[in-house]
C-alpha positions as CSV (number, residue, x, y, z in Angstrom):
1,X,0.0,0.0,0.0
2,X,2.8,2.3,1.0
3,X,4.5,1.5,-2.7
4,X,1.1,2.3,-4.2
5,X,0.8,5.5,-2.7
6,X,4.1,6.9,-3.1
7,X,4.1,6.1,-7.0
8,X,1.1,8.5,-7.5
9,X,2.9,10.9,-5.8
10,X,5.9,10.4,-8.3
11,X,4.4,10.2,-11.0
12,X,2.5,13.7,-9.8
13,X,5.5,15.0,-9.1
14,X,7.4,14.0,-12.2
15,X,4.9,15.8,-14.5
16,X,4.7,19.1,-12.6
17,X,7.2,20.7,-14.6
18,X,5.7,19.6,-18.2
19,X,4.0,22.7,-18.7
20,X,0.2,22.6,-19.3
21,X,-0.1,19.0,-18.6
22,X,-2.3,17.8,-16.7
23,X,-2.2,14.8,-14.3
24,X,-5.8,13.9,-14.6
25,X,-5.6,14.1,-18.3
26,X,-1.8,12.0,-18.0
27,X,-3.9,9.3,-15.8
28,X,-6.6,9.2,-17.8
29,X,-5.9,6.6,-20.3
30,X,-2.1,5.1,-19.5
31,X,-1.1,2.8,-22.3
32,X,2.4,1.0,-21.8
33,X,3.4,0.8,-25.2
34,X,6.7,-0.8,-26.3
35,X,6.7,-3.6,-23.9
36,X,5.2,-6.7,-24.2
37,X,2.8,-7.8,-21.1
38,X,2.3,-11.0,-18.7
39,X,0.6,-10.7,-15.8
40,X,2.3,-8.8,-13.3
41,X,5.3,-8.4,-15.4
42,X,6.3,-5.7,-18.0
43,X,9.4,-6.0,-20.1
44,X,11.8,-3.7,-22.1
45,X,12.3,-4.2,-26.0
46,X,15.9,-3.7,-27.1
47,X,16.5,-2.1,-30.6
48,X,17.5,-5.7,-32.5
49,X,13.8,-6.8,-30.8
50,X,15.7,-9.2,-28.3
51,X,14.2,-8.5,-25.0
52,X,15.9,-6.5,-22.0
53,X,17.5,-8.4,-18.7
54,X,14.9,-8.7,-16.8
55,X,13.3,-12.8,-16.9
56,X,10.0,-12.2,-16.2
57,X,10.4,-12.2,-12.6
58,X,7.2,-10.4,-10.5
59,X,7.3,-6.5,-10.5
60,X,7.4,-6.2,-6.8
61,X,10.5,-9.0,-6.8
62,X,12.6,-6.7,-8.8
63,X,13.3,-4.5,-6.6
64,X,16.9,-3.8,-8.1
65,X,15.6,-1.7,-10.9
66,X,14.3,1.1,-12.0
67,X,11.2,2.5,-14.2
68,X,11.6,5.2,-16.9
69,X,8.0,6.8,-18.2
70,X,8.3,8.4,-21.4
71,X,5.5,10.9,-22.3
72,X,5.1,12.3,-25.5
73,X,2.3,15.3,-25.8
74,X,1.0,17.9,-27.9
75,X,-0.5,20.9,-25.7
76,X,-3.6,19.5,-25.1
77,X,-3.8,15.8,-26.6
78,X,-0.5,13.0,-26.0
79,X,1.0,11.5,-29.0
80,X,0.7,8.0,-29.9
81,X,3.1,5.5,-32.1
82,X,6.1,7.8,-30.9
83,X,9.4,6.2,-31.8
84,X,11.4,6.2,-28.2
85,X,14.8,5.3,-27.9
86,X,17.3,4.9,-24.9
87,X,21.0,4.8,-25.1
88,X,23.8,4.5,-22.0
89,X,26.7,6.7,-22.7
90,X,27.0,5.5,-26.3
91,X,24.4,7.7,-28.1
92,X,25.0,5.6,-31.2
93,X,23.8,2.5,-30.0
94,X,20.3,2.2,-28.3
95,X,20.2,-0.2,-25.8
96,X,15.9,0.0,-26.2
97,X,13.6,1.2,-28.2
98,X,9.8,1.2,-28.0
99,X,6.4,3.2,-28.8
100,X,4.3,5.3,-27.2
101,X,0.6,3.9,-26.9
102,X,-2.6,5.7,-26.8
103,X,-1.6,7.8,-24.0
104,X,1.4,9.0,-25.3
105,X,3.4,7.0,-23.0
106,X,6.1,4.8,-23.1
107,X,7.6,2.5,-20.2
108,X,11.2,1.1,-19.8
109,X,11.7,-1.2,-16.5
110,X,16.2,-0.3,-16.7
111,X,18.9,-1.1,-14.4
112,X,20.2,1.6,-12.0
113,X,22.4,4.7,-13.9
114,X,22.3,7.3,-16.0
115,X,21.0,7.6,-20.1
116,X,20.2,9.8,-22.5
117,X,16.4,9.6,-25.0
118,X,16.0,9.9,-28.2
119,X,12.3,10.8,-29.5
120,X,11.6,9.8,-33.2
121,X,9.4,13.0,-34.2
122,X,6.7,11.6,-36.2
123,X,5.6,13.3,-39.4
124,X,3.2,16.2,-39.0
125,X,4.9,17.7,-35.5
126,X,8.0,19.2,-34.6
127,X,9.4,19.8,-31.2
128,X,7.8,22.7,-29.3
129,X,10.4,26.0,-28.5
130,X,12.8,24.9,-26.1
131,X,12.4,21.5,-26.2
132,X,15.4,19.2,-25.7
133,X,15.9,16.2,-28.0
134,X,17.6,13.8,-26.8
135,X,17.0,14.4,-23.4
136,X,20.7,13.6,-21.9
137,X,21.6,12.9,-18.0
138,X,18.4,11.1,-17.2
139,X,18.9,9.1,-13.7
140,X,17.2,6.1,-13.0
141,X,17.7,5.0,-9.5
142,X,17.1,1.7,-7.6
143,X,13.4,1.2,-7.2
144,X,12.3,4.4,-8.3
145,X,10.8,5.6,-11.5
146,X,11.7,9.0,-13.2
147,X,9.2,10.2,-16.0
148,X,10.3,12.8,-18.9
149,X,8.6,14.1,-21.4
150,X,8.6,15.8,-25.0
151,X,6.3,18.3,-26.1
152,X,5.4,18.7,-29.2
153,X,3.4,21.3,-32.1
154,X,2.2,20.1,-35.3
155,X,4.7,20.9,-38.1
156,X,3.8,23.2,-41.0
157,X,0.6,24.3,-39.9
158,X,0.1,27.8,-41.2
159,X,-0.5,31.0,-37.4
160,X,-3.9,30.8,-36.3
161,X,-5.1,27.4,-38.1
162,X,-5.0,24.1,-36.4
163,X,-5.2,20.4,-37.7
164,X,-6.1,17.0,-37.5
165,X,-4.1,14.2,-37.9
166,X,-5.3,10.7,-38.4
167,X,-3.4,7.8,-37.7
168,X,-4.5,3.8,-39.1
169,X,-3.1,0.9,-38.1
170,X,-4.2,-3.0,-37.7
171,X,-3.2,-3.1,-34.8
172,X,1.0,-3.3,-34.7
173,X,1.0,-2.2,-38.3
174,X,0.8,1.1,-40.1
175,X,-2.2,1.0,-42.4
176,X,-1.4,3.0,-46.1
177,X,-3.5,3.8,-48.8
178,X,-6.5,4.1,-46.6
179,X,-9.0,6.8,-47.6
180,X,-10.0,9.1,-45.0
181,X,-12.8,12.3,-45.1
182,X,-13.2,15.0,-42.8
183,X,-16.7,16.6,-42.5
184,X,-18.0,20.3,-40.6
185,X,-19.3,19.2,-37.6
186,X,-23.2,18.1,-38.6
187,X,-22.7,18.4,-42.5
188,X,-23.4,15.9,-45.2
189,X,-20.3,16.8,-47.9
190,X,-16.8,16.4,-47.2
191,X,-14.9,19.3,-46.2
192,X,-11.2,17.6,-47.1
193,X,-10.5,13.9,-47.9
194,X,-6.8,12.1,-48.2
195,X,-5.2,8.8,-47.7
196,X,-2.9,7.3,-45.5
197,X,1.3,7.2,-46.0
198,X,3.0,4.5,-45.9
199,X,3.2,5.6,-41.6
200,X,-0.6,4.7,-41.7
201,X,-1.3,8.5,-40.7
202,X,-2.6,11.4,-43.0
203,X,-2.6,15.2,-41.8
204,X,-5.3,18.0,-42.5
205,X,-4.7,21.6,-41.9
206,X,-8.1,22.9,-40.9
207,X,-9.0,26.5,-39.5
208,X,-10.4,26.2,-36.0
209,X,-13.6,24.8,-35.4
210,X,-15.6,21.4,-34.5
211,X,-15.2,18.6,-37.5
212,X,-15.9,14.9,-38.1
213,X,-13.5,12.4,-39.3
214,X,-14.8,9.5,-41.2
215,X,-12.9,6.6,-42.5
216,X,-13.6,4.7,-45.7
217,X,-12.6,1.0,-45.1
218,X,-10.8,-0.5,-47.7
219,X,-12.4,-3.5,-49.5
220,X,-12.4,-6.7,-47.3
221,X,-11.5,-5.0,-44.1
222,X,-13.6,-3.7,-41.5
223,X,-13.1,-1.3,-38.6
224,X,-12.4,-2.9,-35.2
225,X,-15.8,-4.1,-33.0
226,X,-16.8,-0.7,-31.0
227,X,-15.5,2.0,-32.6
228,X,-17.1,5.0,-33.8
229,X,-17.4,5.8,-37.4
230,X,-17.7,8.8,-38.0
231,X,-15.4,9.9,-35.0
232,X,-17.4,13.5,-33.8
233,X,-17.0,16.6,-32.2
234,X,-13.4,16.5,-33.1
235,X,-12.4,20.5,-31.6
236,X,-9.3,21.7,-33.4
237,X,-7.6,24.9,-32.2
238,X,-5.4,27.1,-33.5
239,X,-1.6,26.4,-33.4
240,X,-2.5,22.7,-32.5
241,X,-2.6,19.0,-33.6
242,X,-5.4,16.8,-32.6
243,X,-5.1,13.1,-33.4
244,X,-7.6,10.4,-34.5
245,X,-7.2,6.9,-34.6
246,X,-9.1,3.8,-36.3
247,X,-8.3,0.2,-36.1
248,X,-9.5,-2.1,-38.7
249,X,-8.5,-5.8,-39.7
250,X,-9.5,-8.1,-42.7
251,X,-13.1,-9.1,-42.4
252,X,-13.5,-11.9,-40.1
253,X,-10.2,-12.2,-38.6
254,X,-9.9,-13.6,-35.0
255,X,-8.8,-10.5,-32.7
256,X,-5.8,-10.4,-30.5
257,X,-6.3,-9.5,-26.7
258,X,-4.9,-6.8,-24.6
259,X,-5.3,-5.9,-21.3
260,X,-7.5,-3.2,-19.7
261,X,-6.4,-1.8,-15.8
262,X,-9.1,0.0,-14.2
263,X,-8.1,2.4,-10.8
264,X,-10.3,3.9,-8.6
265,X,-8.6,6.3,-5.8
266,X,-10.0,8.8,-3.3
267,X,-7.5,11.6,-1.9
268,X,-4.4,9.5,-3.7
269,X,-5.4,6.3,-2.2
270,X,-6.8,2.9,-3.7
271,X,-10.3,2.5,-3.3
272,X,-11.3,-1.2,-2.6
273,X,-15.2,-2.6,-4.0
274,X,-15.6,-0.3,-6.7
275,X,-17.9,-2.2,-9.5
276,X,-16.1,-1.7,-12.8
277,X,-18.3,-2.7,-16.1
278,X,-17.1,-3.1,-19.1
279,X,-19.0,-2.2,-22.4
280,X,-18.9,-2.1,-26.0
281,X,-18.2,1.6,-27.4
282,X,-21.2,3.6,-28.5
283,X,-23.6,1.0,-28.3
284,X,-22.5,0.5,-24.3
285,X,-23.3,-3.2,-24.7
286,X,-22.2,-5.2,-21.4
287,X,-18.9,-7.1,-22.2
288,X,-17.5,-7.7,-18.6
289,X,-17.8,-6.6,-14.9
290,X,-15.8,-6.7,-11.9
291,X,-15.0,-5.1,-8.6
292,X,-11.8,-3.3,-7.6
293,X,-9.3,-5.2,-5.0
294,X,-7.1,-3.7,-2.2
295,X,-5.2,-2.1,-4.4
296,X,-7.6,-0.2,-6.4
297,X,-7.7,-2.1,-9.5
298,X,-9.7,-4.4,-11.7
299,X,-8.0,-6.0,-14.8
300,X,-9.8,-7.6,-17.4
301,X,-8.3,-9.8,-20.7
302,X,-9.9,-8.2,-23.9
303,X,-10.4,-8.6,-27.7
304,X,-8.1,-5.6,-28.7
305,X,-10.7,-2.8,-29.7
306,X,-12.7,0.3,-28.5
307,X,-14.5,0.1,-24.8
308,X,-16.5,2.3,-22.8
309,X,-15.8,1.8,-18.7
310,X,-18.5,2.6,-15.9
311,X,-17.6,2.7,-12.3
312,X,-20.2,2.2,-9.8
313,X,-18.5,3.6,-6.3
314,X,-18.5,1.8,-3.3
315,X,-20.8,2.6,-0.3
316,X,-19.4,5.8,1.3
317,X,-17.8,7.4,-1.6
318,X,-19.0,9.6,-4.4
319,X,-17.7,10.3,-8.1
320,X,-15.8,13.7,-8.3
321,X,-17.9,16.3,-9.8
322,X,-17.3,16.6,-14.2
323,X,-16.1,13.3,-14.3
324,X,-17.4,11.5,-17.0
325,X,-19.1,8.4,-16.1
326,X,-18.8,5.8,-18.4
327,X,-15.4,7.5,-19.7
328,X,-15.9,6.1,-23.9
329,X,-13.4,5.5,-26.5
330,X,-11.3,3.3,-24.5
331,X,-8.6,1.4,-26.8
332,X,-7.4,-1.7,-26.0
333,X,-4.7,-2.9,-28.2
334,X,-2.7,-6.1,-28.7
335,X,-0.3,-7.2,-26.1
336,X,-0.6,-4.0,-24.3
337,X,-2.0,-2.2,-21.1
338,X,-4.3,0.4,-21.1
339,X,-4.9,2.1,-17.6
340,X,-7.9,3.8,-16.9
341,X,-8.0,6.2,-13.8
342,X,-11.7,7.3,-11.9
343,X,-11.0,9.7,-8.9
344,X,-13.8,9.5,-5.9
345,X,-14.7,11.4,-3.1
346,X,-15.5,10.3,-0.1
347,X,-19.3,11.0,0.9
348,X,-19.3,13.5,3.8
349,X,-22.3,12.6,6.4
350,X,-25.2,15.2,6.8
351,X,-23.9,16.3,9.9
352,X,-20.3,16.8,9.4
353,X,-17.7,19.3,7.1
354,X,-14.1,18.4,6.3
355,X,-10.5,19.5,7.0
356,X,-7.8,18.9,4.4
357,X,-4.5,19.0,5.1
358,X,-1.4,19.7,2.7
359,X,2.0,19.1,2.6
360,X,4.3,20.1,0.6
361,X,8.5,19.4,0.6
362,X,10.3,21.9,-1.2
363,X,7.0,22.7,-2.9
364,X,6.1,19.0,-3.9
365,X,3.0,17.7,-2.1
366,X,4.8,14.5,0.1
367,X,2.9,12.0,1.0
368,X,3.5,10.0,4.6
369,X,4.0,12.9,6.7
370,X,2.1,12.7,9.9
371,X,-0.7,15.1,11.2
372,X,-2.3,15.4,14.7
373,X,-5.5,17.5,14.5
374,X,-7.6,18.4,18.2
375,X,-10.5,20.0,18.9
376,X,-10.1,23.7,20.7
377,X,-10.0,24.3,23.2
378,X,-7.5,20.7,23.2
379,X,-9.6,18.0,23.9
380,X,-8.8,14.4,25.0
381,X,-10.0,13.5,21.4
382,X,-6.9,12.9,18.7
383,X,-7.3,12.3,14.8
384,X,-4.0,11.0,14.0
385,X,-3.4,10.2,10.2
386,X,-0.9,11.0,7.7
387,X,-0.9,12.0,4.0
388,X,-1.4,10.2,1.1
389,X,0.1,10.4,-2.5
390,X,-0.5,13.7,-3.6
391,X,0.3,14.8,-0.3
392,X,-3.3,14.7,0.8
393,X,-5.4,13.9,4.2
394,X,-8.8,14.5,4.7
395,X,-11.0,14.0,7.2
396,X,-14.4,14.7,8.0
397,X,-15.4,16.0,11.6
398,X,-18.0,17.6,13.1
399,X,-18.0,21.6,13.1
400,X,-16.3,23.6,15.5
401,X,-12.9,24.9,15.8
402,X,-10.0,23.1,15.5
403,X,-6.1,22.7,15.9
404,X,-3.6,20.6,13.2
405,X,-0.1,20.1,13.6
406,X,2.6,18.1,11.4
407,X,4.7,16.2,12.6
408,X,8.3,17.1,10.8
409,X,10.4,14.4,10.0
410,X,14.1,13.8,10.8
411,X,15.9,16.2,8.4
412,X,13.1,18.5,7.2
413,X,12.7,21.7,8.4
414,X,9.4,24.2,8.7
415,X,9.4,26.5,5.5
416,X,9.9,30.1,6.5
417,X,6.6,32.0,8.4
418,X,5.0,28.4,8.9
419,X,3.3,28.3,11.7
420,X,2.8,25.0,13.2
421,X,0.4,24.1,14.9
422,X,-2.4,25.9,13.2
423,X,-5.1,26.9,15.4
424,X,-8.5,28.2,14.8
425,X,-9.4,26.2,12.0
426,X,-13.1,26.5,11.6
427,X,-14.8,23.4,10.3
428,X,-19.1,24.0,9.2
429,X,-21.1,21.3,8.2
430,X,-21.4,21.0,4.9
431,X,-18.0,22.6,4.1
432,X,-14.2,21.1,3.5
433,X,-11.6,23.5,5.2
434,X,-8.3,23.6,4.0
435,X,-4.9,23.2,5.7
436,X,-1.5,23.9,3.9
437,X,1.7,22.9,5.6
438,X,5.1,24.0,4.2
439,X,8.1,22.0,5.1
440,X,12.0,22.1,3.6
441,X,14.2,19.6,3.0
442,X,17.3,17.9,1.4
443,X,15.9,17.0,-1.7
444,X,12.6,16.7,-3.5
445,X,10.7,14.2,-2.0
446,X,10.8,12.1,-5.7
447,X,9.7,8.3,-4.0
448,X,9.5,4.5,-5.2
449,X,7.8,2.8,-7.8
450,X,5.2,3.3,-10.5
451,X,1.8,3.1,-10.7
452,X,2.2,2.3,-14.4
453,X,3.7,-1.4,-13.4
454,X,1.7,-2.9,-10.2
455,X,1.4,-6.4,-10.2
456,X,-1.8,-7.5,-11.9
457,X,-4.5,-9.3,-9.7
458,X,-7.3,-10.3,-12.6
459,X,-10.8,-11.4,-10.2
């Protein structure tokens, strides 16, 4: 549990400096591309295809490496099918390569040390101003995972226009020569049509504005069970590339299976008894169900193609408010992992408010730092707790006033004008009150593992 929590604080952490990123957005949809996938065991792809060190040991036995999380994003939408390479202090030789999946992620599981990546810009982008490629000096420690990441703005698009690009594959390969037709939102006609290079991937430069994207399958193939043709509501804006993919395979041919990782977590912690269905995209069909275990996940063996995912939260907690509930257009692709994240709430009783309390290491929310809060004046009453993840507790109490201290650890320090304890904090029913500790340290609290590579438990 301890692991569990302190990977979503790393992986929060990591992607705080990718500007306009966000982590619900990153979480949404993980895909760990580049690897191929057993249960509970994810492993590295060298550039001659021969696989990486690792023999297929457990995730949580391996305790000697590290994880590297490659994200590759436009400003709004990740990049998929990104060419990702990383080398050791021979830039000419990779030691693996791999692609990004859905999400615009890609996952290396490496020994201990120091390497430099290499992004493969696909066609249609080029790297945004002031981005580095290759990324050089990138330290993988023992245990711990380090994400970087590439940003990215489509290539040739003229100031103030925007544009689509739409990529085709059956599933590992790049689709050519497949027409595709992009339509005003709500029209009849075509506003641009185009085929497929031999990358599977065609681009349109569009002025801003809601489209359509429609593909024309190809004769004897047909597009993947679940997936929406035409693809709607497709908002382009200007200055950036949005991306559309179809699947499609020859007409009756068996499908591979993938793997679909559903999380639920409530202020950055697992939530156990969630009920996860699975359904078919669009038509929202049942295919499967489940329930979340201790860890906050339900994985489910699927025919690669497009999914829609409802989550039905257990007693006591509540979906956050604007999330979407069944979250649609879920890919599942061969061999790989898609990871699909729902945040709860917890439900607050009638008769009570909140507190949350904050804290952040050299500005990093921390997670396992311990917090006393008493009633005022001090009562024989302590909550006692200590934050999660994202460097979250929360806790709901009845109203009246109310006194939280942290408890610094060995080697941290208050930041300057902290107080500590905090007094007076007024708690109302109904309401969440909100604490914010600042604490210094050594170093930035950057801590173990990665939610991207759990062990599996399938139900």
């Amino acid at each position: 549990m301890k692991s569990l929590r302190n990977s979503i604080l790393m992986l929060r952490a990591a992607v705080a400096p990718l500007a306009r990123i966000a982590l619900p957005a990153l979480l949404a949809a993980v895909v760990v591309a580049g690897c191929s996938h057993e249960e509970g065991t994810v492993r590295p792809h060298r550039s001659d295809g021969t696989q990486g060190p690792t023999s297929g040991e457990p995730i949580d036995e391996r305790e000697a490496r590290g994880t590297l999380v490659v994200s590759v994003r436009t400003d709004s939408l990740p990049v998929a099918d990104a060419q990702v390479e990383v080398y050791d202090e021979d830039p000419g030789v990779p030691l693996y390569s791999g692609r990004t999946g859905s999400s615009g992620l890609a996952l290396f599981d490496l020994d201990p040390g120091s390497y430099t990546v290499r992004l493969s810009v696909p066609a249609g982008f080029e790297p945004a101003p002031g981005q580095q490629n290759p990324l050089t000096g990138v330290l993988v420690e023992e245990s711990d995972s380090t994400l970087v990441g590439f940003l990215l703005v489509g290539a040739g698009v003229p100031p103030g226009d925007g544009a689509i690009e739409v990529r085709v594959s059956s599933g590992p390969e790049p689709r050519a020569d497949v027409e595709i037709r992009v339509l005003e939102s709500g029209a009849s006609q075509p506003l641009a049509t185009g085929t497929t290079g031999p990358e599977g991937s065609v681009l349109f430069t569009l002025s801003p504005g809601i489209y359509e994207v429609e593909l024309v399958a190809p004769e004897g193939w047909e597009l993947w069970p679940g997936q929406v043709n035409p693809v709607p509501d497709i908002r382009v804006w200007g200055g950036d590339t949005q991306q559309v993919s179809f699947l499609i395979r020859e007409i009756g041919a068996p499908l591979p299976q993938g793997t679909l990782v559903v999380f639920a977590s409530a202020d950055s912690l697992p939530v156990a008894d969630a009920v996860v269905e699975v359904l078919r995209d669009g038509t929202l069909a049942p295919v499967t169900a489940s329930t979340t275990n201790e860890s906050g996940h339900a994985a489910f063996d699927l025919e690669a193609g497009a999914y829609a995912v409802r989550i039905e939260p257990p007693e006591g907690y509540v979906l956050s408010a604007g999330h979407p509930n069944p979250q649609s257009g879920i890919l599942v692709l061969p061999a790989e992992t898609t990871w699909l994240g729902f945040f709860l709430l917890r439900e607050v009783p009638a008769d009570r408010g909140e507190i949350e309390v904050e804290v952040r290491v050299n500005d990093v929310p921390t997670g396992e730092i311990g917090v006393v809060i008493q009633g005022e004046p001090p009562e024989e009453t302590i909550y006692r707790g200590a934050t999660g993840a994202w460097g979250l507790w929360t806790l709901p109490l009845p109203a009246g006033s109310y006194r939280v201290t942290v408890e610094i650890p060995e080697g941290m320090t208050l930041a300057p004008d902290q107080a500590n304890p905090v007094t007076g904090m007024r708690v109302e029913t109904g309401g969440r009150t909100q604490v914010r500790f600042g604490l210094v340290g050594p170093d930035a609290p950057w801590v173990n593992d990665s939610t991207l590579v759990v062990p599996l438990h399938r139900r």
